[in-house]
N, CA, C, O and CB atoms as a CASP TS submission, in Angstrom:
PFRMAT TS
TARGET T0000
AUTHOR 0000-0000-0000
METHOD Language model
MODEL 1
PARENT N/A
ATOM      1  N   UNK     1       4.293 -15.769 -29.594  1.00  0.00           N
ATOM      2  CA  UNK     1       3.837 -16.055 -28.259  1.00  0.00           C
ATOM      3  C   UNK     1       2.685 -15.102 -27.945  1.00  0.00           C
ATOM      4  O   UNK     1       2.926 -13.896 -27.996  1.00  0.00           O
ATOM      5  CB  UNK     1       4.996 -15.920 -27.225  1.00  0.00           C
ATOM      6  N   UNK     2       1.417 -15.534 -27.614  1.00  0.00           N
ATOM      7  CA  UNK     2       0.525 -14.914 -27.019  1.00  0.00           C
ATOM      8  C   UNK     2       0.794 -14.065 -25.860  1.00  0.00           C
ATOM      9  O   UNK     2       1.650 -14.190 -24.984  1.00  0.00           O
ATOM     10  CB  UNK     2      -0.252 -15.718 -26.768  1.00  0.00           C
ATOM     11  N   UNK     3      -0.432 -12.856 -26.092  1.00  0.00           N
ATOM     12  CA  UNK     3       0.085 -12.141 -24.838  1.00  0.00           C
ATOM     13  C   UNK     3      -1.271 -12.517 -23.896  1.00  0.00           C
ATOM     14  O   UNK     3      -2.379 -12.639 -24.420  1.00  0.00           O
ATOM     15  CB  UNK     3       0.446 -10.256 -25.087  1.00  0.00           C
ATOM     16  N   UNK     4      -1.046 -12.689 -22.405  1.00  0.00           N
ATOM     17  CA  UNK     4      -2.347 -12.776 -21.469  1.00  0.00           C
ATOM     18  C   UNK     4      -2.946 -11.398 -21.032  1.00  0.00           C
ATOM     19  O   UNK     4      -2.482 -10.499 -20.331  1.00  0.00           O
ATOM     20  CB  UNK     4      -1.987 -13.575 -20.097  1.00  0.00           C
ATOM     21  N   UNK     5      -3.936 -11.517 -21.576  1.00  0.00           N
ATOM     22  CA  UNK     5      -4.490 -10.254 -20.562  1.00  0.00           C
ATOM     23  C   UNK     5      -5.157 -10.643 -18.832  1.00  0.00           C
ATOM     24  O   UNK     5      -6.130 -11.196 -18.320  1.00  0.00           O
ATOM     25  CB  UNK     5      -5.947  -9.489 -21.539  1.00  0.00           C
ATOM     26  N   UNK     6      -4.119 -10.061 -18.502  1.00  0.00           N
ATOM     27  CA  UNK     6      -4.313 -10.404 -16.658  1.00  0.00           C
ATOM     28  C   UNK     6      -5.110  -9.076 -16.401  1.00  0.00           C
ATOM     29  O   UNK     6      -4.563  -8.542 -15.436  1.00  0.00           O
ATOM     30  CB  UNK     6      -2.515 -10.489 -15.440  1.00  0.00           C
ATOM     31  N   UNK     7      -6.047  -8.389 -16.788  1.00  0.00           N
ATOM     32  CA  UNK     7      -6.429  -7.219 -16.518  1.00  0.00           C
ATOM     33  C   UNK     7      -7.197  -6.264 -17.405  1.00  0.00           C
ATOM     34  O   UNK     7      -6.829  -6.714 -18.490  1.00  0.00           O
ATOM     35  CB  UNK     7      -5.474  -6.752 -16.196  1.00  0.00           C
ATOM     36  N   UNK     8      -8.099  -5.147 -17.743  1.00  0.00           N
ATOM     37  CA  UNK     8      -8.821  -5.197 -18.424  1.00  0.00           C
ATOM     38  C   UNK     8      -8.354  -3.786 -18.788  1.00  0.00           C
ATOM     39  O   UNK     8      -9.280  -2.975 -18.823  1.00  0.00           O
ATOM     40  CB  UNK     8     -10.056  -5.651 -18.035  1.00  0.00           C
ATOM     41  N   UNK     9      -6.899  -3.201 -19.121  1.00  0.00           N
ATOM     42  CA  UNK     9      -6.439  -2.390 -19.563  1.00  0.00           C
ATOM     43  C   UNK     9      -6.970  -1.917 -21.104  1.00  0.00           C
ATOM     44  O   UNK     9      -7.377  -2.871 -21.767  1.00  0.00           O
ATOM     45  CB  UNK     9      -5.284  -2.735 -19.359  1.00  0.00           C
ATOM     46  N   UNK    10      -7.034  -0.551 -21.806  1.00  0.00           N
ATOM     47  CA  UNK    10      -7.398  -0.286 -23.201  1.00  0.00           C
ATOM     48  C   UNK    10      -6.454  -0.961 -23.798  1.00  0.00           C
ATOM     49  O   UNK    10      -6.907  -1.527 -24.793  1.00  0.00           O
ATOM     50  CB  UNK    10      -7.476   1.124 -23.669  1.00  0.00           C
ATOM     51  N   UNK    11      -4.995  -1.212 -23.581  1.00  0.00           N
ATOM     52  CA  UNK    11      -4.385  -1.472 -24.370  1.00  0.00           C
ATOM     53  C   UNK    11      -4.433  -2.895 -24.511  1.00  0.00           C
ATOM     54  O   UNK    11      -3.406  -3.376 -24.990  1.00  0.00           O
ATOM     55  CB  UNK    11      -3.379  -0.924 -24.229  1.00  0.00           C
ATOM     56  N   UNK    12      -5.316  -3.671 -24.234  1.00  0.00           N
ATOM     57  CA  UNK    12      -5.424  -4.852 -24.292  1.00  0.00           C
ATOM     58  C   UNK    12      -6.069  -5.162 -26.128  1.00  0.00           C
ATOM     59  O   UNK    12      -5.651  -5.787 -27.103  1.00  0.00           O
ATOM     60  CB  UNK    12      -6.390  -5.262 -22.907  1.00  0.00           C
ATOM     61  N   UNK    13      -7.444  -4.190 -25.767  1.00  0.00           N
ATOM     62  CA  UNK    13      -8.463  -4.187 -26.836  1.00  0.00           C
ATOM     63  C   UNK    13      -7.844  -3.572 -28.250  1.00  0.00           C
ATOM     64  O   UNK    13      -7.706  -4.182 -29.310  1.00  0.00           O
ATOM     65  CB  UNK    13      -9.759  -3.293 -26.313  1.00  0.00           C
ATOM     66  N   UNK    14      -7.572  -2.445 -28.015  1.00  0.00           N
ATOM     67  CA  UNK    14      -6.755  -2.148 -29.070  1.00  0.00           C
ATOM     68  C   UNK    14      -5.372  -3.030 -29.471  1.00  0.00           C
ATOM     69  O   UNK    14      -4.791  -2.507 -30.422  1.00  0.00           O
ATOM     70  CB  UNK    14      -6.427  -0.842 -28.793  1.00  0.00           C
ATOM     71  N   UNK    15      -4.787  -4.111 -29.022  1.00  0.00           N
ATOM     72  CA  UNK    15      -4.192  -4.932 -29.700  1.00  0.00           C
ATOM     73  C   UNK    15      -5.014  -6.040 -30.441  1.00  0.00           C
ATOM     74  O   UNK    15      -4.721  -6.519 -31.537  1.00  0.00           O
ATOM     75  CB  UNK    15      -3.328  -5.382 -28.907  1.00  0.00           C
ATOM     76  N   UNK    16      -5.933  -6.319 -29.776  1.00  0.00           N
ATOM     77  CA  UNK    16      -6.861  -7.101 -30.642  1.00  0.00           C
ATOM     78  C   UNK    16      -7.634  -6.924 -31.416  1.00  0.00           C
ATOM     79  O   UNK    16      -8.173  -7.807 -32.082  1.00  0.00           O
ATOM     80  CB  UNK    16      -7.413  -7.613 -30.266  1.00  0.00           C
ATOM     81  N   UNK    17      -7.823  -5.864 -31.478  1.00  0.00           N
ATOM     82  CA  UNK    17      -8.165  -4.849 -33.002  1.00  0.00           C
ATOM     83  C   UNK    17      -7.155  -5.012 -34.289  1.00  0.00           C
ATOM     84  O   UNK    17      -7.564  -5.427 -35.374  1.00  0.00           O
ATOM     85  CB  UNK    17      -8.000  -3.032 -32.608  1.00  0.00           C
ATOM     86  N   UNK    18      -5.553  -4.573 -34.003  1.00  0.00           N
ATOM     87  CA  UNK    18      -4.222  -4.725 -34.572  1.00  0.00           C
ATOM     88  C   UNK    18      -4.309  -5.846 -34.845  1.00  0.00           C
ATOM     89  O   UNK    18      -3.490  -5.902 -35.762  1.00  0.00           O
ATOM     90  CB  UNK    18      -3.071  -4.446 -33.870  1.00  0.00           C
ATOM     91  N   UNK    19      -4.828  -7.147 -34.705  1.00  0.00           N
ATOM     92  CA  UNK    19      -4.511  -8.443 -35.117  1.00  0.00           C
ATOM     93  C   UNK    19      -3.878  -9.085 -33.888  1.00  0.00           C
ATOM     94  O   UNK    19      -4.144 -10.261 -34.135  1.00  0.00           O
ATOM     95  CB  UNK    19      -3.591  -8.453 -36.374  1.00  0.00           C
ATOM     96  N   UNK    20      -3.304  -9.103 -32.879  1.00  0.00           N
ATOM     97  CA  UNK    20      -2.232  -9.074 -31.969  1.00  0.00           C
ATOM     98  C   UNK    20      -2.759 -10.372 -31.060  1.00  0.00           C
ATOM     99  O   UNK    20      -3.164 -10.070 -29.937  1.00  0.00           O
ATOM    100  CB  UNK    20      -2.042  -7.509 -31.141  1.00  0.00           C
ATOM    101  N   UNK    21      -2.795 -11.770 -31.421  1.00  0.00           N
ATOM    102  CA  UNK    21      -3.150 -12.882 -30.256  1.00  0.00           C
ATOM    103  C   UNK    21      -3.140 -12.470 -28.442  1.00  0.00           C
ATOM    104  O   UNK    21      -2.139 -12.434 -27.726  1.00  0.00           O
ATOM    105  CB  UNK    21      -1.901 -14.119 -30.496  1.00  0.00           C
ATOM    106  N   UNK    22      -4.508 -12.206 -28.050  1.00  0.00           N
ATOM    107  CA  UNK    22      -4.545 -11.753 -26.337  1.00  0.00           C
ATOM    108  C   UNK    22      -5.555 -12.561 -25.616  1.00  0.00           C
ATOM    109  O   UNK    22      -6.673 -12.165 -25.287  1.00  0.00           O
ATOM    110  CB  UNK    22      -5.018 -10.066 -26.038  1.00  0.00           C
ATOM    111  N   UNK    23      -5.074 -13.683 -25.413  1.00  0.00           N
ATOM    112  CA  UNK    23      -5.591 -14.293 -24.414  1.00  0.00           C
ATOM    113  C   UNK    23      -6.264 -14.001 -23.219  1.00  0.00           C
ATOM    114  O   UNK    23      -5.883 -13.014 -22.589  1.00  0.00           O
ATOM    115  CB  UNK    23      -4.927 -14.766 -24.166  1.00  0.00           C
ATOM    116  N   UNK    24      -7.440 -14.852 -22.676  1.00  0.00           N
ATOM    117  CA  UNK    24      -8.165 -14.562 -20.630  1.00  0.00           C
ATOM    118  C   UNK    24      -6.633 -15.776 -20.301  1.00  0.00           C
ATOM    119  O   UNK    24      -5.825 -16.661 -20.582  1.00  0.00           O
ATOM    120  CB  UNK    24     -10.907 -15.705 -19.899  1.00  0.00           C
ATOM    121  N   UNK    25      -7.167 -14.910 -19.590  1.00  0.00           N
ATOM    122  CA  UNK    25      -6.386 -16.219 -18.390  1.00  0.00           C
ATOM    123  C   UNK    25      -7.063 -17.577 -18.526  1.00  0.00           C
ATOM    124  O   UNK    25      -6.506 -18.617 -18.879  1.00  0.00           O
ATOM    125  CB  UNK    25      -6.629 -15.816 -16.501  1.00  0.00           C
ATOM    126  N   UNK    26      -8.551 -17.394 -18.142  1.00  0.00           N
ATOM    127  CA  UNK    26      -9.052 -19.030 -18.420  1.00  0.00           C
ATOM    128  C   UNK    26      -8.243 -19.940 -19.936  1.00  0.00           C
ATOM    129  O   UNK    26      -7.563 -20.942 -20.158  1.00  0.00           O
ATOM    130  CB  UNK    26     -11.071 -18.894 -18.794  1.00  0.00           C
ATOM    131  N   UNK    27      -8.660 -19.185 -20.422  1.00  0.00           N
ATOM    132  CA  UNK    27      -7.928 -19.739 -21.794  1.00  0.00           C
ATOM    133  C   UNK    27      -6.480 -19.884 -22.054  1.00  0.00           C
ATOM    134  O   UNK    27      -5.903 -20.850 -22.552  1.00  0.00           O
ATOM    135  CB  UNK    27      -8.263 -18.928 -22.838  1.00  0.00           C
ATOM    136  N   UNK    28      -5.915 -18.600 -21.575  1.00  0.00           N
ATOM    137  CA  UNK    28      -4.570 -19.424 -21.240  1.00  0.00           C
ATOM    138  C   UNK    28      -4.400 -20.738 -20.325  1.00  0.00           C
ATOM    139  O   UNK    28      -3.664 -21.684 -20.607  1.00  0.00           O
ATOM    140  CB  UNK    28      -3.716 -18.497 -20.596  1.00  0.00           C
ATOM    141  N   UNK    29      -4.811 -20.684 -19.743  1.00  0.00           N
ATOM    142  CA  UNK    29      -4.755 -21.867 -18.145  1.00  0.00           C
ATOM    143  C   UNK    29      -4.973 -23.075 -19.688  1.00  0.00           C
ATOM    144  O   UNK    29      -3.984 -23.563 -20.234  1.00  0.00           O
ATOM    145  CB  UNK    29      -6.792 -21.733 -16.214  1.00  0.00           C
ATOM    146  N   UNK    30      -6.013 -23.288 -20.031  1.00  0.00           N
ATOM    147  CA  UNK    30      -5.906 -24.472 -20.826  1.00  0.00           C
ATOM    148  C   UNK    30      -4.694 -24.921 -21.829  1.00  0.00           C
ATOM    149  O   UNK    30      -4.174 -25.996 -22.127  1.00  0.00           O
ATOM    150  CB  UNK    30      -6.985 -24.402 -21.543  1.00  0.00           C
ATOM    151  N   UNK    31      -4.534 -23.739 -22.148  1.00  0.00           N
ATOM    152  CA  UNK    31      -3.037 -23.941 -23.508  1.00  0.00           C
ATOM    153  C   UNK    31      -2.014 -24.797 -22.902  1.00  0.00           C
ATOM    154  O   UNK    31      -1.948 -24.975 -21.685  1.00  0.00           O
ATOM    155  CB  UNK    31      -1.990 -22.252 -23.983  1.00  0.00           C
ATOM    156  N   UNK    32      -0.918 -25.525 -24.069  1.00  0.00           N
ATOM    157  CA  UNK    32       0.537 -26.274 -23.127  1.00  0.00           C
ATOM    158  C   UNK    32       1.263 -25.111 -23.649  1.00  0.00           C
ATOM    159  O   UNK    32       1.929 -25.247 -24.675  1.00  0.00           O
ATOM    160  CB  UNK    32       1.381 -28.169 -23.612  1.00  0.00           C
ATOM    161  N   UNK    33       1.201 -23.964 -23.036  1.00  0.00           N
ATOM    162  CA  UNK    33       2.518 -23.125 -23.439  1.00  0.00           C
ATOM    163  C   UNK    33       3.167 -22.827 -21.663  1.00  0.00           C
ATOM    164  O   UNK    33       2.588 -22.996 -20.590  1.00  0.00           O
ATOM    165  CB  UNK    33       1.978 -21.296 -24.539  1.00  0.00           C
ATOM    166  N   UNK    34       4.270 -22.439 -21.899  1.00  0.00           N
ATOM    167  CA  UNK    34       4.900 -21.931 -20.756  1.00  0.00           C
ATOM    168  C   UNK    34       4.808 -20.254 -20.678  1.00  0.00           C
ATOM    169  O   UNK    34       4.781 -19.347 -21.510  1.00  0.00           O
ATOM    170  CB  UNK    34       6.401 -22.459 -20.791  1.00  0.00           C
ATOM    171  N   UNK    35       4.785 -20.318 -19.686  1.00  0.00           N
ATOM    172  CA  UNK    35       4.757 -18.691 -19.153  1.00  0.00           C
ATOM    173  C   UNK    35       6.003 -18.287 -19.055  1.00  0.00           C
ATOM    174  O   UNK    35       6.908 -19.011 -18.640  1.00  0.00           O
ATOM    175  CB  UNK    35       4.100 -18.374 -17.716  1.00  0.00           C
ATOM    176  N   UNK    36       6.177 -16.853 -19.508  1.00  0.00           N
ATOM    177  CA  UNK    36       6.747 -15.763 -19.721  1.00  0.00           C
ATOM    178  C   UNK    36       7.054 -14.451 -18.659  1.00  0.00           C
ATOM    179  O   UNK    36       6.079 -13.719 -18.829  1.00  0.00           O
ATOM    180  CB  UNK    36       6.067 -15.462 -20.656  1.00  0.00           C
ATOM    181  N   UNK    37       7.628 -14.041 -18.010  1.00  0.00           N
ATOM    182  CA  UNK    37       7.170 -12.871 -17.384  1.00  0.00           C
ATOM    183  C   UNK    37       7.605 -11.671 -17.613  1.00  0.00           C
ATOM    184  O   UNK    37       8.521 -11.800 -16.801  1.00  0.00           O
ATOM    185  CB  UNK    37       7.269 -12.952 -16.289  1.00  0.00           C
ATOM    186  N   UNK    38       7.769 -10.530 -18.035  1.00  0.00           N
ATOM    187  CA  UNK    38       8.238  -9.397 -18.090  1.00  0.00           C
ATOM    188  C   UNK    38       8.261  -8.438 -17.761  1.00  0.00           C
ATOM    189  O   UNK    38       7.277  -7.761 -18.059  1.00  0.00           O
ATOM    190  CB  UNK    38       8.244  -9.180 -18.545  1.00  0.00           C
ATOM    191  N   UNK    39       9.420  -7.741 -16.917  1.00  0.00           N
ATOM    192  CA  UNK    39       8.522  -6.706 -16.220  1.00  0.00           C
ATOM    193  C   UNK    39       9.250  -5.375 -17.002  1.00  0.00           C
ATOM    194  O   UNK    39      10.461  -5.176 -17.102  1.00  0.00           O
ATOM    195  CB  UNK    39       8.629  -6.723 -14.266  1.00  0.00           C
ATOM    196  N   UNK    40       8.210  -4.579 -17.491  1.00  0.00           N
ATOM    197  CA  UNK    40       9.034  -3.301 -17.890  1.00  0.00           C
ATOM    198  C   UNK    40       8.150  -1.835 -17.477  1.00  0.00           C
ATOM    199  O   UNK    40       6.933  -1.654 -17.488  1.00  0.00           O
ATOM    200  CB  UNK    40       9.331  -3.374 -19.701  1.00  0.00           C
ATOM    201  N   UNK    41       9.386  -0.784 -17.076  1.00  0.00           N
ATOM    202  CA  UNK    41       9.142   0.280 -16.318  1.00  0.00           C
ATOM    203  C   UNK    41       8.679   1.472 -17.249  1.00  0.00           C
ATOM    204  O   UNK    41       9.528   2.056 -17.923  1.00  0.00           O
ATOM    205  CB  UNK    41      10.357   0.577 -15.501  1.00  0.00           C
ATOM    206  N   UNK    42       7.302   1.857 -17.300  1.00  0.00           N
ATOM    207  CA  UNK    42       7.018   2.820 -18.422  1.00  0.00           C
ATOM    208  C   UNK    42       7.250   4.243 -17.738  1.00  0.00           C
ATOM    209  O   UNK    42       6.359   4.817 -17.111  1.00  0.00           O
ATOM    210  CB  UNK    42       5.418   2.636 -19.064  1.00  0.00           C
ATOM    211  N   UNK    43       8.426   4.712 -17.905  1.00  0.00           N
ATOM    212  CA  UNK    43       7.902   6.158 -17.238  1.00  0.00           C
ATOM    213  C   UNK    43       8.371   7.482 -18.149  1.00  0.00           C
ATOM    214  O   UNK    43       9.288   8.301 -18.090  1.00  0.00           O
ATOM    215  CB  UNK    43       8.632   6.359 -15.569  1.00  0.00           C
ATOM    216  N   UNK    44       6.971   7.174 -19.217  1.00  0.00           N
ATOM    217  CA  UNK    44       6.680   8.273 -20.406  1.00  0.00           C
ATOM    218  C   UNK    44       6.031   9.023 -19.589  1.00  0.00           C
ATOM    219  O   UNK    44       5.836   8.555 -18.468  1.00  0.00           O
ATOM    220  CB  UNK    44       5.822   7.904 -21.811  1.00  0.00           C
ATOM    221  N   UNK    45       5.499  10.421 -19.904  1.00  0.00           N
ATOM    222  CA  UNK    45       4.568  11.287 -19.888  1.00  0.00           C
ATOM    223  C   UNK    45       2.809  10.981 -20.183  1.00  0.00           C
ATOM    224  O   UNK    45       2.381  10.257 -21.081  1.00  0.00           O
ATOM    225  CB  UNK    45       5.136  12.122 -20.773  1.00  0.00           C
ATOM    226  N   UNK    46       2.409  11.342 -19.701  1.00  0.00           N
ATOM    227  CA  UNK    46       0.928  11.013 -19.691  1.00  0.00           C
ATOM    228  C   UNK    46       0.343  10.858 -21.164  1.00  0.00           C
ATOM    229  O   UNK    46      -0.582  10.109 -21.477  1.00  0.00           O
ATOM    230  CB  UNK    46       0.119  12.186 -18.911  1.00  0.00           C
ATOM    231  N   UNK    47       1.172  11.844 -22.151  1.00  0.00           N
ATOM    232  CA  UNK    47       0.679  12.185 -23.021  1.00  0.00           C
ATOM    233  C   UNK    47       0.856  11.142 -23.982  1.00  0.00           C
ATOM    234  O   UNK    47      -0.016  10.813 -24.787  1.00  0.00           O
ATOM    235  CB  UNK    47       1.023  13.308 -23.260  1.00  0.00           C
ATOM    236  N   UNK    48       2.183  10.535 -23.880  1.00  0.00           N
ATOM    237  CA  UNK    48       2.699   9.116 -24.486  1.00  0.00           C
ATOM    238  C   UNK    48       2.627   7.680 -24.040  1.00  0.00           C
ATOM    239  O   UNK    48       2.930   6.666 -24.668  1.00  0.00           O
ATOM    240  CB  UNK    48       3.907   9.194 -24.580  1.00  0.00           C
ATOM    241  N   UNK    49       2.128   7.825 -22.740  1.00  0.00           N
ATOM    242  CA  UNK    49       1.689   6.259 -21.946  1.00  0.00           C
ATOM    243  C   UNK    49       1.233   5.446 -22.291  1.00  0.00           C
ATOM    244  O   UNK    49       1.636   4.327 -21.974  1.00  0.00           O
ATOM    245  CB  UNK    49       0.994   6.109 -21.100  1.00  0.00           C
ATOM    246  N   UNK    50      -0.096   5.681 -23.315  1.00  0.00           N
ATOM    247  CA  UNK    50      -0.874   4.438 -24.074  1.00  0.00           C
ATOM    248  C   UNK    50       0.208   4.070 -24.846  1.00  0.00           C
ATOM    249  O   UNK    50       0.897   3.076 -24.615  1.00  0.00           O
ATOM    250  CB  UNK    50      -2.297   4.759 -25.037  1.00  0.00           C
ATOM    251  N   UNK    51       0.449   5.153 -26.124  1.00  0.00           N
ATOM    252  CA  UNK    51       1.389   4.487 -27.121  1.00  0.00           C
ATOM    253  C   UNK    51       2.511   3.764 -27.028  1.00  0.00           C
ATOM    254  O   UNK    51       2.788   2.826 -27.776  1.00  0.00           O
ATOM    255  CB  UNK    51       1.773   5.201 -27.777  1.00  0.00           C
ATOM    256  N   UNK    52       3.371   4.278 -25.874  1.00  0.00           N
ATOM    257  CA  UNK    52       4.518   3.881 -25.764  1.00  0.00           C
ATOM    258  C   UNK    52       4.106   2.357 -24.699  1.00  0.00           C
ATOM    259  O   UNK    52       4.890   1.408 -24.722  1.00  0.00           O
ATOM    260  CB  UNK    52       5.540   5.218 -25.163  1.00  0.00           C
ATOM    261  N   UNK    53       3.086   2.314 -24.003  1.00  0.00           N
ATOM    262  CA  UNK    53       2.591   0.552 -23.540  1.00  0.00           C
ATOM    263  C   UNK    53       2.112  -0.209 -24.415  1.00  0.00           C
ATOM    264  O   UNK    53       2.049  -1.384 -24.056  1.00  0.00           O
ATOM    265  CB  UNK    53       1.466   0.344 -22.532  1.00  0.00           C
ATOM    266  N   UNK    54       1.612   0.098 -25.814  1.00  0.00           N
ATOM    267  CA  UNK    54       1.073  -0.747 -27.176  1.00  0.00           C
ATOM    268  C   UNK    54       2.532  -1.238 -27.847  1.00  0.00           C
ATOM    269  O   UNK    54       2.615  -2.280 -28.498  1.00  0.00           O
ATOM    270  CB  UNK    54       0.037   0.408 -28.459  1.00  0.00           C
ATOM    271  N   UNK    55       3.752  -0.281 -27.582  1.00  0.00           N
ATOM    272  CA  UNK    55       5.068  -0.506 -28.328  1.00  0.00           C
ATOM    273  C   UNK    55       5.746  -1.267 -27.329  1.00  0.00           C
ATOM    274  O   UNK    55       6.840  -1.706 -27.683  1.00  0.00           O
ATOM    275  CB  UNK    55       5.910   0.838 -28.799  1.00  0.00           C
ATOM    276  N   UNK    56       5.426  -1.493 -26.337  1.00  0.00           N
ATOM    277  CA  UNK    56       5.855  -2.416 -25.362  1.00  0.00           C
ATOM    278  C   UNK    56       5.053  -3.601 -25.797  1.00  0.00           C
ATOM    279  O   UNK    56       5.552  -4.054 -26.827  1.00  0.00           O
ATOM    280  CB  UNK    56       5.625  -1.953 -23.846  1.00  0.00           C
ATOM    281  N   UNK    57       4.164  -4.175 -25.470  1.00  0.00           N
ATOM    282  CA  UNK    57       3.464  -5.282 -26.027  1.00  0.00           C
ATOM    283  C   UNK    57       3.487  -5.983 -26.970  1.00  0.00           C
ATOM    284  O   UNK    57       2.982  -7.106 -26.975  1.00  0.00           O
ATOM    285  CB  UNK    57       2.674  -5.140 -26.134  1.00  0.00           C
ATOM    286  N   UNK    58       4.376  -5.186 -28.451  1.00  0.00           N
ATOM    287  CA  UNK    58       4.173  -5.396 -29.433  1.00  0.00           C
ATOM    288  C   UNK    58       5.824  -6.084 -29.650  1.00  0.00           C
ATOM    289  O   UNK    58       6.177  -6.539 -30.737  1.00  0.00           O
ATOM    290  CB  UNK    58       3.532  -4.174 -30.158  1.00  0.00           C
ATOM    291  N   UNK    59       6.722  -6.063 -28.436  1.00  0.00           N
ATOM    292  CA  UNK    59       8.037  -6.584 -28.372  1.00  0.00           C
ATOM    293  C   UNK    59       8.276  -7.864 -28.944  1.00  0.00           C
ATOM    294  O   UNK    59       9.405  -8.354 -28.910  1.00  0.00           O
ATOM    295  CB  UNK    59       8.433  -6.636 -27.118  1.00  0.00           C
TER
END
């Protein structure tokens, strides 16, 4: 399942570097897939925030 990027976070780009399917929204809007929602609470340390939101994404 594709992930949407609703937002223009680093960790967007660096999954699409990884190989990692990340959709616009426009482009999602065209697909027949159903939406997904997930909400998860990151509360690492500053020092681990990127990594530990790339290991979230990568669920």
């Amino acid at each position: 399942m594709p992930l949407v990027a609703h937002n223009t976070l680093p960790t967007f780009d660096r999954l699409r570097r990884d190989g990692i399917t990340v959709l616009s929204p426009e482009r999602a809007a065209q697909q027949e897939i159903r939406e997904l929602h997930v909400g998860l609470l990151n509360m690492m340390p500053d020092a681990a925030l990127a990594a530990t939101e790339r290991q979230f994404y990568r669920l």
